[in-house]
C-alpha positions as CSV (number, residue, x, y, z in Angstrom):
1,X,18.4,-21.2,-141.9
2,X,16.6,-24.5,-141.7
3,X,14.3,-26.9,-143.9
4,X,11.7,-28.7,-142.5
5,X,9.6,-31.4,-143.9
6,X,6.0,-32.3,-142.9
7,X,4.1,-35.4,-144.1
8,X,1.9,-37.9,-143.2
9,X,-0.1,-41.2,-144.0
10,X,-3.7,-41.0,-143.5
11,X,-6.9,-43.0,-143.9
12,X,-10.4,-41.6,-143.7
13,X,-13.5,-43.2,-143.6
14,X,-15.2,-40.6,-145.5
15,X,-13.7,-40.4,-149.3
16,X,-14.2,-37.1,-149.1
17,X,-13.0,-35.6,-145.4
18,X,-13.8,-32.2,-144.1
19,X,-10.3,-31.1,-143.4
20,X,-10.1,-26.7,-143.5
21,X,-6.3,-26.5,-142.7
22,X,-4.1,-26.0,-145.9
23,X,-1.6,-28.4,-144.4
24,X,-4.1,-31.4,-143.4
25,X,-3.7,-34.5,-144.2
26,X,-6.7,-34.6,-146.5
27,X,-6.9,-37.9,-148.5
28,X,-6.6,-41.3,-148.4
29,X,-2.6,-42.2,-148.4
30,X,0.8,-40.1,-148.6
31,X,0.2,-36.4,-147.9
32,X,2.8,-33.7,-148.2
33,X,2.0,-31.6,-145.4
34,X,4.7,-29.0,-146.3
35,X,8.1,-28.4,-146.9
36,X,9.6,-25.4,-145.2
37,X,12.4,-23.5,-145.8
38,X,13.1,-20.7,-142.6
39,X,15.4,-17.9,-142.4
40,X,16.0,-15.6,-139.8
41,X,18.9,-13.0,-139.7
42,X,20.4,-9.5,-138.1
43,X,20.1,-6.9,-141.4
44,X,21.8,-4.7,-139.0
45,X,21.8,-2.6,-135.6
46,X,18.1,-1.9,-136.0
47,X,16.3,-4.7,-138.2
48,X,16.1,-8.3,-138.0
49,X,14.5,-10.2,-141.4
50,X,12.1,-13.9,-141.5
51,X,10.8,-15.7,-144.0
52,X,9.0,-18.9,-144.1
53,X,8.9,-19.9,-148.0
54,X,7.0,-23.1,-148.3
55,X,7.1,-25.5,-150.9
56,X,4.6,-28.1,-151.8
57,X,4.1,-30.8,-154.6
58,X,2.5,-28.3,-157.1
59,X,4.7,-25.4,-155.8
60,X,6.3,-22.2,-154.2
61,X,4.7,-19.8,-151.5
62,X,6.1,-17.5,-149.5
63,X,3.8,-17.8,-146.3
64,X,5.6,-15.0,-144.2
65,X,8.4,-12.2,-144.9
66,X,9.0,-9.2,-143.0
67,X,11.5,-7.2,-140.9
68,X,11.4,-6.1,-137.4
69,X,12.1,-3.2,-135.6
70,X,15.0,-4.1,-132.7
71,X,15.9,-0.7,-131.9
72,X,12.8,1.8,-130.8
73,X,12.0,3.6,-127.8
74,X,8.8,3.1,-125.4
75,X,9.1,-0.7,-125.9
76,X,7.7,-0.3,-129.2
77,X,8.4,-3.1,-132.1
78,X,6.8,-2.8,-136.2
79,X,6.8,-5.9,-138.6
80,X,6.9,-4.7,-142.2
81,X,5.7,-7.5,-145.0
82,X,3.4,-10.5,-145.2
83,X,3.0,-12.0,-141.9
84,X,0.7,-14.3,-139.7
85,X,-1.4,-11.9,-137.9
86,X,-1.4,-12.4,-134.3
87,X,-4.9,-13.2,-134.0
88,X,-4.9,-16.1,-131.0
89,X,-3.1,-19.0,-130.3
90,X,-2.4,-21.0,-133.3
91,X,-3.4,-18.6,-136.0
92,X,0.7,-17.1,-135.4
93,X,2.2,-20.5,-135.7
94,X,3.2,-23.0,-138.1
95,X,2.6,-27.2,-138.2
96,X,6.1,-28.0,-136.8
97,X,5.1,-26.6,-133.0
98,X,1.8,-27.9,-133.2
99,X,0.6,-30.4,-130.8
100,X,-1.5,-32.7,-133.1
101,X,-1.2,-33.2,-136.9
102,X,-3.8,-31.1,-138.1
103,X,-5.4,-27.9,-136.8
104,X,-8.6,-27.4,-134.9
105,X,-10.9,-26.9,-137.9
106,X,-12.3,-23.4,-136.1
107,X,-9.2,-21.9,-137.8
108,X,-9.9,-22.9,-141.6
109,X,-13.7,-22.2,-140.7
110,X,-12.7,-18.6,-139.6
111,X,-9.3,-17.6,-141.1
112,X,-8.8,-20.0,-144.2
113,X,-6.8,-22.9,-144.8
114,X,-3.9,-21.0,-144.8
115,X,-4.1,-18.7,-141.3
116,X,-5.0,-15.2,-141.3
117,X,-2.2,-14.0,-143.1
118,X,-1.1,-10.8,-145.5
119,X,0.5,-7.8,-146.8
120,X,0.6,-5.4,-144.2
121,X,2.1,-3.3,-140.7
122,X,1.9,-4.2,-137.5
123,X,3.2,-2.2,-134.6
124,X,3.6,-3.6,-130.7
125,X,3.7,-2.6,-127.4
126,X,5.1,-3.7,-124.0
127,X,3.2,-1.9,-121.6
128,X,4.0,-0.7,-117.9
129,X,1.8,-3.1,-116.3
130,X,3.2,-4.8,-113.4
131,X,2.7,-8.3,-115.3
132,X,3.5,-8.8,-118.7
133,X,0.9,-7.3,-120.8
134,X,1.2,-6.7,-124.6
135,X,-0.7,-4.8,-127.3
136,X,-0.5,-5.6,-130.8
137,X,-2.0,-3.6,-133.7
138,X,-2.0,-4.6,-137.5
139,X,-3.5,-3.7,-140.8
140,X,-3.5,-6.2,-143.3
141,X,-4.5,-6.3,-146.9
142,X,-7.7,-8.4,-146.8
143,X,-7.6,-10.6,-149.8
144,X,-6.4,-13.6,-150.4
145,X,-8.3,-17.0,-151.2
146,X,-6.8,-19.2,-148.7
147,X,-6.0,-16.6,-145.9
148,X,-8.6,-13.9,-145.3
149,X,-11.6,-16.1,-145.6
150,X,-14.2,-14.0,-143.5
151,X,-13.3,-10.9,-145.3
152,X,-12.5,-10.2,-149.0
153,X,-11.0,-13.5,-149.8
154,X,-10.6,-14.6,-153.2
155,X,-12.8,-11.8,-154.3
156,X,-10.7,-8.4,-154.6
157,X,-12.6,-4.7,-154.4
158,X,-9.8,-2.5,-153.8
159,X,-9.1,-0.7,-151.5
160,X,-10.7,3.1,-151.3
161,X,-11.0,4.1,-147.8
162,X,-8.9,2.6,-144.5
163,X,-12.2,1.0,-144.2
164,X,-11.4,-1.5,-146.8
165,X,-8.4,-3.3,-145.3
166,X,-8.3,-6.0,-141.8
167,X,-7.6,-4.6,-139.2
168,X,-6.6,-6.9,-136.4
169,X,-6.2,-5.8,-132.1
170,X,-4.6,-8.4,-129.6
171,X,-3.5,-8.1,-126.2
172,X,-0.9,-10.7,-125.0
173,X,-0.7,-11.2,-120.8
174,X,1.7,-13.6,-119.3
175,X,1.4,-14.7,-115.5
176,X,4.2,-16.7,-113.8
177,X,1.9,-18.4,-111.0
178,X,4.9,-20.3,-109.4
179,X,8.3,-21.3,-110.5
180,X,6.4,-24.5,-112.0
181,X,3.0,-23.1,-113.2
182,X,2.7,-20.5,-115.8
183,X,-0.8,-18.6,-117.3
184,X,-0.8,-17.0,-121.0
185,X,-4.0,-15.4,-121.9
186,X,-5.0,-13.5,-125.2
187,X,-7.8,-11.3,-126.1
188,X,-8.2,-10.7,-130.3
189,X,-10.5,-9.1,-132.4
190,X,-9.9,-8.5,-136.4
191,X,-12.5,-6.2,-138.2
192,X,-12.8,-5.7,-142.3
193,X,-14.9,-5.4,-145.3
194,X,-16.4,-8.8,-146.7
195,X,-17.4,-9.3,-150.6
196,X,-21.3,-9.6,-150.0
197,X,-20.9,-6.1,-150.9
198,X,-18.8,-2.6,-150.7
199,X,-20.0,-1.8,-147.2
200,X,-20.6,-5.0,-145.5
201,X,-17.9,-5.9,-142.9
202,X,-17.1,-9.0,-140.9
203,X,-15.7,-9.3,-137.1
204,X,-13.9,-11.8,-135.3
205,X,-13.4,-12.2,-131.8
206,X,-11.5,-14.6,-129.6
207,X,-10.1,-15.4,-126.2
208,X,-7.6,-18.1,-125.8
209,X,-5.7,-19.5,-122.4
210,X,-2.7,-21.4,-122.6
211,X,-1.2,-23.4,-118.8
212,X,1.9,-25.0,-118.8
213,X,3.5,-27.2,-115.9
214,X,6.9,-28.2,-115.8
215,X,8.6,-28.5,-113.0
216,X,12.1,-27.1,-112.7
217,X,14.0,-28.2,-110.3
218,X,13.6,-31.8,-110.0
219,X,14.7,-31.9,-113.5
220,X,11.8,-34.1,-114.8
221,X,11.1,-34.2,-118.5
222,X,7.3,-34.0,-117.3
223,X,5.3,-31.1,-119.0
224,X,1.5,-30.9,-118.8
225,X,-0.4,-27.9,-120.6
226,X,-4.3,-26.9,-121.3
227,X,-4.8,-24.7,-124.1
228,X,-8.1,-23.3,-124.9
229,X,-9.3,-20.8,-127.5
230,X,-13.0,-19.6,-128.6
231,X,-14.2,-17.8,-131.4
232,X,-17.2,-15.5,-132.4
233,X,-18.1,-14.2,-136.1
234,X,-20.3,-11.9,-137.4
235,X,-20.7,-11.2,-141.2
236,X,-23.1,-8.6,-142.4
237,X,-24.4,-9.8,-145.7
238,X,-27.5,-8.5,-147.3
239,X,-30.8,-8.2,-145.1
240,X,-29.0,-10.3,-142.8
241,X,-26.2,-10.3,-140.1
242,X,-24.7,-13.7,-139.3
243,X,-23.3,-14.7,-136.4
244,X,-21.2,-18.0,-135.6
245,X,-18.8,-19.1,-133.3
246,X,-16.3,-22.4,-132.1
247,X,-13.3,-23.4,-130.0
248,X,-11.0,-26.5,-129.3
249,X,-10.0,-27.3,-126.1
250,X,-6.9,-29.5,-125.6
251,X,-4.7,-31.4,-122.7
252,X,-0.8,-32.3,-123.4
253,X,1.1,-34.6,-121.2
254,X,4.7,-35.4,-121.8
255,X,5.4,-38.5,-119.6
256,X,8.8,-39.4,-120.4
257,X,11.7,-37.4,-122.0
258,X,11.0,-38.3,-125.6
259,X,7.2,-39.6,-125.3
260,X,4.1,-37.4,-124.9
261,X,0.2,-37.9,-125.6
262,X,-2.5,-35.6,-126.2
263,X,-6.6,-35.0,-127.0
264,X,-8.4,-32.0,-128.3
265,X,-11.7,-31.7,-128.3
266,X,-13.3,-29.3,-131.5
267,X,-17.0,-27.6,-132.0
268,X,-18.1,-25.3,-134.5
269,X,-21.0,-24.0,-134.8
270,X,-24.0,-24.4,-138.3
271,X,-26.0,-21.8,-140.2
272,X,-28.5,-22.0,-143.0
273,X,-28.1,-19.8,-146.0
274,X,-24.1,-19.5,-145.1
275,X,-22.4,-18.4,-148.4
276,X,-19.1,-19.5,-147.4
277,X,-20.0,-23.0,-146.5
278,X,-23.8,-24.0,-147.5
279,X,-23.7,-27.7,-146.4
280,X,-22.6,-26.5,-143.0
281,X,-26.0,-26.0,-141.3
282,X,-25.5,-27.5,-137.4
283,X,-23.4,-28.5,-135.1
284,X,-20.1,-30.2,-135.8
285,X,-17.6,-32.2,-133.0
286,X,-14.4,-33.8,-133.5
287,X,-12.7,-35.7,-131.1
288,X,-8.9,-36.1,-131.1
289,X,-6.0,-38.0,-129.6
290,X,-2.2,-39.0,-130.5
291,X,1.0,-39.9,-129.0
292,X,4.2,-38.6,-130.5
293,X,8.0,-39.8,-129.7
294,X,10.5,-37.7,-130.7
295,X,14.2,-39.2,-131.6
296,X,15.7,-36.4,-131.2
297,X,14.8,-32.5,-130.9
298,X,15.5,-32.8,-134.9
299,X,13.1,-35.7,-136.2
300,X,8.8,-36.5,-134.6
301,X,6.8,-39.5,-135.0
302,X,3.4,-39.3,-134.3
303,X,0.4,-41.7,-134.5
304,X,-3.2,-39.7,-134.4
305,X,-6.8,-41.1,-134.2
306,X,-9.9,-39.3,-134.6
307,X,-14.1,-38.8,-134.3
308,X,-15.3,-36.4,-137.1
309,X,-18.9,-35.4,-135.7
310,X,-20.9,-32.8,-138.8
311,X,-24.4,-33.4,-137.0
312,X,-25.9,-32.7,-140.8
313,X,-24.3,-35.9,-141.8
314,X,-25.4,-38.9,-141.0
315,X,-22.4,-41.1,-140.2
316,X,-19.2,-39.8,-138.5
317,X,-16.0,-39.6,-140.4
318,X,-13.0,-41.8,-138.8
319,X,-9.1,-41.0,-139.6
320,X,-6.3,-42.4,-138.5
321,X,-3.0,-40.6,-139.5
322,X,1.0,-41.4,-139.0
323,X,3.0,-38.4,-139.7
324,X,6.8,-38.4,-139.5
325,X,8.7,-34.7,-139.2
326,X,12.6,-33.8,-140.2
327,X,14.7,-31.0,-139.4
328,X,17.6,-30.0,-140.4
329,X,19.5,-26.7,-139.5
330,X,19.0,-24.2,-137.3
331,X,16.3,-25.1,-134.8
332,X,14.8,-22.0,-133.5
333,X,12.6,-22.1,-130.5
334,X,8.9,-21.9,-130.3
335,X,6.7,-19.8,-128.7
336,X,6.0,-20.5,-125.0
């Protein structure tokens, strides 16, 4: 069990900033990121339980809750509850193990401010490949106003046929190139019904890559990564089909055992006539770096500039943030 608390001080130069993540900093001042309360446990030989319950200053969520399998044959695993599906890179994770203080603003375009999360099954697979290769299939409920925003979102039609919940496919493969280098790459795609109207369906499709350098055996602290993940989008809406897309790109580089410093590039893509976000019509960039010292592995400092590019605006938007991280409890570990 552990809390967790996430917050920041931010100025922007824009009064009104065009930040999609939930936990943004997203106004001038103090910003309660989140508060997070995480517990993991053994409910016995065959199922393990999480939750990440999440409080905020005008209240209680719970983000993610479910059990896993830790018992069944053919290298199978199944999550059962509300989970983060595993759609990408940072879609699956929370704010703590991110490496700037907000998120690339492709994943509030795509997935809502929240992450693609929900209600739902997911079952994996460790296949015999002679590298690590993993499938993951899960069905989701597709509602939700904050976390199923290219589908149903806020607006709930039921559900009458499979047809009418997400159903999201991702296939996990993990290449160690030396004893220093390593390679993660991901293919996703999530399919489901939309609200433009009973049979209209959106897709999502991404790729993302993920190197990491470290080198072992001289026991440096140095670790250098590139992480990179792209999106595509298409929404059938009536007498029309829409099709958007965006990435981030970004380069870490911890130099010293408690010091590191990083930039992340962002694009998304415009469209006229976009029901979901009508002053979005071209191009947006944004333009990122921080550095971030961490006390200890329980407390993070981190000092984060940035460029804000929407091409159908005509000045950029400028923010500077601090945000300062506490942990107290157990510290799990984060995802490679």
């Amino acid at each position: 069990m552990s809390f967790i608390l996430d917050a920041a001080i931010a100025g922007f130069s824009d009064p009104h900033p065009l930040q999609a993540g939930a936990h943004d900093p997203n106004k001038n001042g103090f910003n309660l990121q989140q508060v997070e309360l995480s517990i993991t446990s053994a409910v016995d030989p065959f199922f393990s339980y999480n939750s990440n319950i999440v409080f905020s200053q005008f209240g209680v969520e719970v983000e993610e809750a479910y059990g896993t399998t830790s018992a069944l044959p053919m290298d199978l695993q199944v999550r059962l509850g509300q989970f983060l599906t595993r759609f990408g890179r940072i879609n699956p994770t929370h704010p703590h193990t991110w490496e700037f203080v907000d998120a690339p603003f492709v994943l509030g375009k795509f997935m809502g401010g929240e992450g693609n999360r929900g209600l739902g099954a997911e079952v994996s697979w460790l296949t015999p490949l002679p590298w690590y290769g993993e499938l993951i299939v899960s069905e989701t409920e597709a509602q939700g106003e904050a976390t199923a925003r290219s589908f149903f979102g806020p607006m709930d039609l039921g559900v009458r046929t499979p047809a009418d919940v997400e159903t999201t496919v991702a296939f996990q493969q993990f290449f160690p190139l030396s004893r220093d280098l390593a390679l993660n790459w991901g293919l996703s795609a999530a399919t489901g019904p939309n609200p433009t109207g009973r049979d209209n369906h959106s897709d999502l499709f991404g790729t993302d890559l993920y190197l990491k350098y470290r080198p072992l055996e001289s026991g440096s602290p140095t670790i250098v990564s590139w992480t990179t993940e792209l999106m595509a989008r298409r929404r059938q809406v009536p007498n029309d089909l829409l099709v958007d897309y965006g990435g981030y790109t970004s380069l870490f580089y911890r130099f010293a055992e408690q010091w590191a410093t990083a930039a992340r590039y962002d694009y998304g893509s415009g469209l006229a006539n976009d029901p979901l976000d009508p002053d979005w019509t071209s191009d947006r960039h944004r333009v990122t770096a921080d550095v971030t010292f961490w006390p200890t592995e329980f407390s993070r400092f981190r000092l984060q500039g940035s460029v804000d590019m929407p091409t159908w605006q005509p000045t950029p938007i400028y923010a500077t943030m601090f945000s300062y991280e506490f942990v107290t409890g157990a510290h799990g570990a984060h995802k490679f």
